[in-house]
GUMAR-615921 format. One record per residue (C-alpha): residue number from 1; x negated, y negated, z. Coordinates in steps of 0.25 Angstrom, whole numbers. Layout:
BANU/pos/east/north/up
BANU/NUM/X/Y/Z
...
This chain:
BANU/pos/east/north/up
BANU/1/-1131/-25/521
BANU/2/-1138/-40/521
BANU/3/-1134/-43/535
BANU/4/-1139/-29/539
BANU/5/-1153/-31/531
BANU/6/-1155/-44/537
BANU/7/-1155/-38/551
BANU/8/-1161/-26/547
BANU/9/-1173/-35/543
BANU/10/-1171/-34/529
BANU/11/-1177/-42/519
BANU/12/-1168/-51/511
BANU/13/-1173/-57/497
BANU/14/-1172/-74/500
BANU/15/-1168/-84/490
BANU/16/-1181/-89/483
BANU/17/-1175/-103/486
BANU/18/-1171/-101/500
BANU/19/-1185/-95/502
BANU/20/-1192/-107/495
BANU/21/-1185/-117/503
BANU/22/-1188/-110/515
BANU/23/-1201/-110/512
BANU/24/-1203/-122/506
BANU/25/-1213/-129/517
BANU/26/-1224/-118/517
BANU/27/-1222/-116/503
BANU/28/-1234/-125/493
BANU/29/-1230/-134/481
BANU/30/-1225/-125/470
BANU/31/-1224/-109/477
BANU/32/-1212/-103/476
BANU/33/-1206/-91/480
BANU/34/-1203/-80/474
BANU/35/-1196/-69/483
BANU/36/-1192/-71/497
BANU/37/-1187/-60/506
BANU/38/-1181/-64/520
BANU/39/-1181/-54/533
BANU/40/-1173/-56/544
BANU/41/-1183/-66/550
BANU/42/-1194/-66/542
BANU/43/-1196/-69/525
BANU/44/-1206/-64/515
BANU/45/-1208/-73/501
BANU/46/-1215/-71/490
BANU/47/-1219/-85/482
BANU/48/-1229/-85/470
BANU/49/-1241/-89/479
BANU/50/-1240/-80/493
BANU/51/-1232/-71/500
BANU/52/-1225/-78/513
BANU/53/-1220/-71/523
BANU/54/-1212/-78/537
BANU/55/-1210/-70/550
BANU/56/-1201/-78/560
BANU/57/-1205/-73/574
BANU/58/-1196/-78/587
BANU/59/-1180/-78/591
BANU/60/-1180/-89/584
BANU/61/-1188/-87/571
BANU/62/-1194/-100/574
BANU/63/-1207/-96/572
BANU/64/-1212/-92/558
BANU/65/-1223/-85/554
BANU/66/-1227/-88/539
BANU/67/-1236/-78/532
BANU/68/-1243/-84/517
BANU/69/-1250/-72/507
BANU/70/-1256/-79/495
BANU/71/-1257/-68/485
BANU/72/-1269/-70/481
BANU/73/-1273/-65/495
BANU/74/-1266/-52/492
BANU/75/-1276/-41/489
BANU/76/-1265/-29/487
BANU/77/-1252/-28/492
BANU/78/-1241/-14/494
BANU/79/-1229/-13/494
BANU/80/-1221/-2/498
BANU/81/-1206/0/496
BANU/82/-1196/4/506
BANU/83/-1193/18/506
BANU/84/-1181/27/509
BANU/85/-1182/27/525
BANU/86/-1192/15/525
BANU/87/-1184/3/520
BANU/88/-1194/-8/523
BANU/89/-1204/-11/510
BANU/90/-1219/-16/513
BANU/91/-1228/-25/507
BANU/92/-1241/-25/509
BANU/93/-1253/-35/507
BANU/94/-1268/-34/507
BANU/95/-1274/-47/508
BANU/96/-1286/-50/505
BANU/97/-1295/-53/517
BANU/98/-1286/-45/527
BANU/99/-1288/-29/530
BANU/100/-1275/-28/535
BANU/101/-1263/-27/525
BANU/102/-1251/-38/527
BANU/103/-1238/-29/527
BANU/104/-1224/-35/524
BANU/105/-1211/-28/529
BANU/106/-1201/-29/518
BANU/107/-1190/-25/525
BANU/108/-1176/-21/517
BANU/109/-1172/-24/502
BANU/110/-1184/-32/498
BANU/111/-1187/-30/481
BANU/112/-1201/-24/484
BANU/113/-1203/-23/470
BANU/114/-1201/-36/467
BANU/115/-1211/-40/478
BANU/116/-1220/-32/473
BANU/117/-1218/-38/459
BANU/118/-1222/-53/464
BANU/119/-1232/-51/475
BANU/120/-1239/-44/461
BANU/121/-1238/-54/452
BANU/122/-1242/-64/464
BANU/123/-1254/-56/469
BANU/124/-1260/-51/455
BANU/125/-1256/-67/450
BANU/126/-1265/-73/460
BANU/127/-1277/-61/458
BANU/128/-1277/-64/445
């Protein structure tokens, strides 16, 4: 079923120290991570100051699109869990100074609770 997920597009959760060291040079001094989920390609993270997301375009995957989301910039956010014939979950943010929503696929087995539970406490800490 892992092989299959994987190229289905599936999320997978990451290792929080395998993300870490990935991501150690666009991280600053003292940010840490604290859930990681890895597409096929692409990777979406969650450290106590922003959410990060990667997009690799290209055969290749050389070229890597990185996308920051302090949450103190995030005004409300949605999600929405995967149903019985819709398996994808969704999360949706509303930053402030934007119109248009930024949507995240989550794609397979992702703990959208547990999502929901730290982009909370990150979003309401830094309102707060």
């Amino acid at each position: 079923m892992g092989l299959i997920s994987k190229l289905l597009g599936n999320a997978t959760p990451q290792d929080i120290e395998k993300a870490t060291k990935e991501l150690d040079p666009i991280l600053v001094e003292g940010e840490t991570v604290q859930i990681a989920f890895k597409f096929v390609r692409d990777q979406v993270i969650f450290t106590d100051l922003r959410l990060i997301t990667i997009d690799r375009d290209g055969l290749s995957l050389s070229r890597v699109r990185y996308r920051s989301i302090p949450y103190r910039r995030v005004a409300s956010f949605s999600v929405e869990t995967a149903g019985l014939l819709d398996l994808d979950a969704e999360l949706e943010l509303q930053l402030t100074g934007n119109s248009a929503p930024v949507r995240i696929d989550l794609k397979g087995s992702i703990p959208i609770r547990e999502v929901y539970r730290v982009l909370s406490h990150f979003v309401l800490e830094k309102q707060g």
